[in-house]
N, C-alpha and C positions, 0 to 999 in steps of 0.2 A: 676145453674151450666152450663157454659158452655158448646158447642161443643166438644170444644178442650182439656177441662180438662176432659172432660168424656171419649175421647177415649186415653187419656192419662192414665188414669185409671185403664181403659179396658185392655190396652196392659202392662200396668207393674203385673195388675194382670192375664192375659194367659203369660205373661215372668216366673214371679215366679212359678205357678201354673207347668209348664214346665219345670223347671230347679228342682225342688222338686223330680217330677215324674223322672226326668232322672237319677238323684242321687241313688233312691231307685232300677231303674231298673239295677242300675250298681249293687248293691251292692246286687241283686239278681244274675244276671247273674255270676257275678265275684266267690259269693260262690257257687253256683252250678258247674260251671268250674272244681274249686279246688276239690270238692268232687269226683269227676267223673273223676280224674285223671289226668286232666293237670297241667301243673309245673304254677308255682307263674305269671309268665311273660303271657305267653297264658291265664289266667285267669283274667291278666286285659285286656291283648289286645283283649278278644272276644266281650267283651260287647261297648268297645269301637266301635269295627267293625260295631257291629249289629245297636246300638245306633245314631254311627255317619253317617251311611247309610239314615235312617231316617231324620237327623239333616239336610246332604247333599241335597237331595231329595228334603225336606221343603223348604231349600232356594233358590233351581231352582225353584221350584212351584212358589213363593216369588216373585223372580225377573222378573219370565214371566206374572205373576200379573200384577206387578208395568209398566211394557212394555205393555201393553195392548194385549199380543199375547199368542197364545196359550200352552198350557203347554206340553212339551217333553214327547212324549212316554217312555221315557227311566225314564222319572223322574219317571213317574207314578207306572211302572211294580218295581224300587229299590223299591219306598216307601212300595208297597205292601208287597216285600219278604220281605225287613226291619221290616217291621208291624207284619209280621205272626210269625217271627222267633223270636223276642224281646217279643211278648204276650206268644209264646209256652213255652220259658226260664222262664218266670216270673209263667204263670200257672205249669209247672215243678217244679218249686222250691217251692212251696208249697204243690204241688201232696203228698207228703209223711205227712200230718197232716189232709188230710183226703177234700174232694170237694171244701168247702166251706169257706177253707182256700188255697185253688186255686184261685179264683174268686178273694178273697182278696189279693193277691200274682200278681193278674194279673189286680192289678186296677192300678197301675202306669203306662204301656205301657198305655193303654184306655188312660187314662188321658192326657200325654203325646200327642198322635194321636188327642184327641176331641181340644185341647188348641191349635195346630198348624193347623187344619183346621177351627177355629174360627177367628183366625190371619189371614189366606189364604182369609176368606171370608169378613174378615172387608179391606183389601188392594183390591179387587176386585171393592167393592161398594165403595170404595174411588174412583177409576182411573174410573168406570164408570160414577160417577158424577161430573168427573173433565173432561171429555171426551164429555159431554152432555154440560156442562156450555163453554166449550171452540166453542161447533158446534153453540150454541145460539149468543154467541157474535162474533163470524163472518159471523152469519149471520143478524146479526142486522144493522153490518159497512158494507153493500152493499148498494146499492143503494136504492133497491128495500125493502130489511129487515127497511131501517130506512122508507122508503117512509108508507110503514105496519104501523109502530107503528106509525106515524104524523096521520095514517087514521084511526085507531084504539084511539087513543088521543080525534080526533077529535069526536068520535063518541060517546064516553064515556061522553063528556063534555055535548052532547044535550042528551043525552040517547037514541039514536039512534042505529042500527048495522049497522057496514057499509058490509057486507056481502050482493049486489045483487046493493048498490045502488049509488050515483055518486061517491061517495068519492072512490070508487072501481074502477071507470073509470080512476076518474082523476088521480090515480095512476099507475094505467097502464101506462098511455099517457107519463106521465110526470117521469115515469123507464124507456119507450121503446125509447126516445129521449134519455135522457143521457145515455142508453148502447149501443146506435146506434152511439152517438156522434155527435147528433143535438141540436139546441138550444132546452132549455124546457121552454115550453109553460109559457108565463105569469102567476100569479094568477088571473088577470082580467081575461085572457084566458079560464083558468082552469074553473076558478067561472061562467062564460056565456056557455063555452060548455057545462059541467055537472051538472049544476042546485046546486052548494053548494056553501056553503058562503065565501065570499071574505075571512074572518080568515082559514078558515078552507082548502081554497087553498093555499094561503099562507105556511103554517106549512108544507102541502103536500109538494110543492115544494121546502122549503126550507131546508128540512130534505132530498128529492133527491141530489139537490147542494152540501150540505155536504156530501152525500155517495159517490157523484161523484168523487170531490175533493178528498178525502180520498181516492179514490181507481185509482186515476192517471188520473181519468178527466181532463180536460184543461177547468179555466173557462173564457178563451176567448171565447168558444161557447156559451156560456150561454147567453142568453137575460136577462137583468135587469125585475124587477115586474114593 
């Protein structure tokens, strides 16, 4: 199974699973209302109130998620009194059959609240992995990110690490040229300064050239290998 089918899944079962509980909390709220003396109209509009405070709250939380920024005080403090006031009515309206048909009475709000911060947290660890994968490939298209991976490539193929030793240099060199906007050093160049193989400069500097280019280098400066 897929990625994609599985939080596909995921979200129509916390949709449902929420849409269930909101039903049931209406239709707690709603007869409690009526018993306790409000008229017909005030006793659908209470739960609506309390319900869709919650509802509202959820989808500011939601969209501050999806925005990567932080979430509204304001949103925070409704969702609360939303949360306390929606569980009190639903534990009330069982109150009179005795504790543990309270609890029961009050598992649709729970429910409700656990299903929309299951959502809040699966939209979180989405935009942070979209935020991570986005920081990676710009920094890959620099000059210096792609010059990494040709040194890194390189090092992999002898089994070597390039962590202290020339391939390390020669990418310095041959970044600190093309973000200075000097020609960069030959591969011959490269390969007699720092002691590594003619291939192996190569790739270095031809993975610089590309970042350069790509990032509004000119490569009239560049020197040919």
């Amino acid at each position: 199974m897929s990625d994609t089918t599985t939080r596909r899944i995921a979200a129509a079962a916390v949709l449902g699973v929420a849409l269930i509980a909101a039903m049931v909390s209406f239709i707690h709220i709603e007869h409690l209302a009526v018993t306790h003396g409000q008229t017909v109209l005030a006793a659908w509009l209470l739960p609506v109130s309390i319900d869709g405070t919650v509802l509202a709250a959820s989808m500011v939380m939601l969209q501050a998620a999806r925005s990567g920024i932080r979430t509204p005080w304001l949103a925070r403090v409704m969702l609360g009194l939303a949360v306390t006031a929606t569980l009190a009515a639903n534990v009330a309206y069982g109150w009179p059959a005795g504790p543990w048909w309270s609890l029961l009475s009050g598992w649709p709000a729970m429910a409700f609240i656990g299903c929309a911060e299951m959502a809040l947290g699966m939209v979180r660890r989405t935009v942070r992995k979209s935020a991570t994968d986005a920081t990676r490939k710009t920094s890959a298209s620099t000059p210096a990110g792609a010059a990494r991976k040709a040194s890194g490539s390189a090092a992999r193929k002898t089994g070597t690490r390039a962590s202290g030793t020339g391939l390390d240099a020669a990418t310095r060199k041959a970044t600190e040229a093309a973000q200075q906007g000097q020609p960069v050093p030959s591969a011959r160049a490269l390969a007699r300064d720092h002691h590594i193989g003619r291939d192996k400069a190569g790739e270095i500097r031809a993975a610089v050239l590309a970042g350069a280019n790509g990032n509004g280098g000119r490569p009239g400066q560049l020197t040919s290998t």
